[in-house]
C-alpha positions, 0 to 999 in steps of 0.5 A: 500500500502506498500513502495517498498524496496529498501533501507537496514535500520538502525532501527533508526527514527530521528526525530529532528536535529540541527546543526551537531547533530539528536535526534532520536524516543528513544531520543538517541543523534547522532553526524551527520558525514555523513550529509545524503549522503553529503547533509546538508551543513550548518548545520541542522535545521539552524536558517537563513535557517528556517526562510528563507524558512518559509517566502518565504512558507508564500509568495508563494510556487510554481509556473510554470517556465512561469512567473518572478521569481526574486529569480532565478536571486539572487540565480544565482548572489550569486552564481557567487560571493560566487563560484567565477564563476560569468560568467557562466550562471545558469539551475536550476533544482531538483537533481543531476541526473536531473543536470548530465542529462542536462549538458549530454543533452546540450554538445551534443546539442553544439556539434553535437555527442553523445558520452561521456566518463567517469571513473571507479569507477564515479557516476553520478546518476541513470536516463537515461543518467546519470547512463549509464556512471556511474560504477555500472553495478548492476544499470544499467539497459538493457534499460540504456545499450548504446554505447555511454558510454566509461567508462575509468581507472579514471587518464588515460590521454592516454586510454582518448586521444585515445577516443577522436582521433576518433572525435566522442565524445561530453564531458567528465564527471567526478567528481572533487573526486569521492565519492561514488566510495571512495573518489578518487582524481584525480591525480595532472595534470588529470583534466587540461590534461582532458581540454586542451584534450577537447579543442583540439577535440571540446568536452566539460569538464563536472565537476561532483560536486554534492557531492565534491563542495559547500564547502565540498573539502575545496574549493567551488568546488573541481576543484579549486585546479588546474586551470581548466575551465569546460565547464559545472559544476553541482551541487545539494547535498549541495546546498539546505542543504536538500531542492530538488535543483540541477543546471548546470552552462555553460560557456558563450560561450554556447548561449541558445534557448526556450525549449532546457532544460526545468523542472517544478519544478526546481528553484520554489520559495521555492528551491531558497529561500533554495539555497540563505539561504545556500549561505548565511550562507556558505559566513557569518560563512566561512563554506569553510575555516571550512571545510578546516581547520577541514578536515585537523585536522581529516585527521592528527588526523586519521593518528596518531591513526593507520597506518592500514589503508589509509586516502584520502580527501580533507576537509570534505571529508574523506575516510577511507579504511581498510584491513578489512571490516568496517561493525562491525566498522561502526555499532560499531560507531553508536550504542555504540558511537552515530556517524552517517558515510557513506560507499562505498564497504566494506571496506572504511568509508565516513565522510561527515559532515556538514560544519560547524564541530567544532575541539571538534566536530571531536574529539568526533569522533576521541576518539571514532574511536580510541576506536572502531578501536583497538576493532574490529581489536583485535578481528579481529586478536584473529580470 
């Protein structure tokens, strides 16, 4: 049996990592800024973390959501503590999509309709539900195709409110940056508009932030740079620094019933062991505030280097977009420079490293950027 292709490759094979570095097959060294699609939050490899999991393996593993597990309940505590959202109340699942499914399912559950909207550019995953609203046509396919997803201009308050006049509408979701879509913020009053929208036609607020929170924004979650409450908050990437997770926290208004979410694998003793280490770590060494502080420096830095492009981010969450495409750039930065970065179209760089990113971390990036920006726009130009 052969692997069903899906995925373009890089003919590289890790096969170690520590900290924001992998080492591959070769033995080549690789400064990781990219964390596998925003995943590794803490570093790889962390030492807490490790040993964490390994204990809990020696333990028990695995069993069914049928009996007590007292690591739920911790994960979920520290997690209230360490997020600041200590009243929500905690689905625990396998993945981001899996969480954006279940958020999806529970407000239309709440409210009794079965509309959703949401904005161009979002990514919200890639099962039913979920990537029905997201932007991608090319993803979507004709059994996703429902009109129950209003796909509207990311920031527009209007196009929204005139949805949501028609009172069918069960939330809107939305991401707190959009990542995939390049690193889009949502302008200053957007997501507190979007709220008191939703409070006034009885729809809920779904914030997206698999990719933007646990940290990576420089806040826990992203939309903590205004005031907004969501209703429903989902997460995944960065919470189980590489170990499938994902969870939905729900205000507590939202009262539950047996059997109105279900998963068989979701919150299982090794997941929760994961997600505990993490939270640990992140509290322990201030991974938020690192992520703050280096994000500030790289987005600075990159401003000096060039005004040939445009910067967008908030802490470790950086888009870089180009006049030209960054196919050569990024390979240059790979393969001659050792830098692991992300893309999203042609044109926009995605820096999305560990949280725990040194200064003299970001400036092997920076030097190297620098030297590989003014090499691929001179040849560029002599063309």
């Amino acid at each position: 049996m052969k692997l069903f292709d899906v995925y373009p490759l890089f003919n590289i094979t890790p096969v170690k990592a520590e900290g924001c570095y992998v080492w591959d097959s070769e033995e080549n060294k690789y400064l990781d800024l990219y964390g596998g699609h925003a995943v590794i939050s803490i570093g790889h490899s962390h030492p807490n973390y490790v040993e964490k999991i390994s204990t809990q393996l020696s333990q028990i593993g695995f069993y069914s959501n049928s009996i007590q597990n007292p690591l739920q309940q911790e994960l979920a505590e520290k997690l209230g503590e360490v997020s600041g959202c200590s009243d929500y109340q905690l689905f625990l699942c396998n993945s981001g999509a899996e969480a954006n499914e279940n958020a999806i399912k529970l407000a239309s559950f709440v409210t009794g309709k079965k509309k959703f909207i949401s904005y161009k550019k979002g990514f919200h995953g890639r099962t039913s539900a979920a990537v029905a609203l997201t932007d991608n046509p090319k993803i979507i396919a004709p059994v996703n195709e429902t009109e129950n997803a209003i796909i509207l201009p990311f920031n527009d308050i209007e196009a929204t409110e005139n949805i949501l006049k028609k009172g069918d509408v069960a939330a809107i979701i939305v991401e707190g940056i959009q990542g995939i879509g390049g690193i889009n913020i949502p302008e200053k009053y957007f997501l507190t508009d979007l709220k008191k929208l939703t409070e006034k036609y009885k729809t809920l607020l779904i914030l997206d932030e698999i990719q933007s929170g646990y940290g990576r924004s420089g806040r826990f979650f992203a939309f903590q740079y205004s005031n907004v409450q969501p209703d429903l908050i989902t997460v995944a990437k960065g919470m189980g620094n590489g170990f499938p997770i994902g969870g939905v926290l729900i205000q507590p208004e939202i009262e539950p019933w047996f059997g109105m979410l279900g998963t068989t694998f979701g919150g299982n003793h090794l997941a929760c062991a994961a997600g505990i280490a993490v939270l640990d770590v992140i509290q322990q060494e201030s991974l938020v505030e690192n992520s703050e502080k280096v994000g500030n420096y790289l987005m600075k830095k990159l401003a000096e280097i060039s005004s040939d492009y445009e910067i967008r981010g908030k802490g470790l969450m950086i888009g870089i977009e180009s006049k030209f495409p960054i196919k050569e750039l990024r390979q240059k930065l790979l393969f001659e420079y050792g830098i692991f970065t992300g893309v999203s179209g042609q044109n926009i760089i995605r820096l999305l490293p560990p949280l725990n990113l040194t200064i003299e971390q970001a400036d092997q990036f920076l030097n190297a950027f620098s030297k590989a920006f003014a090499d691929v726009s001179a040849r560029l130009i002599e063309q």
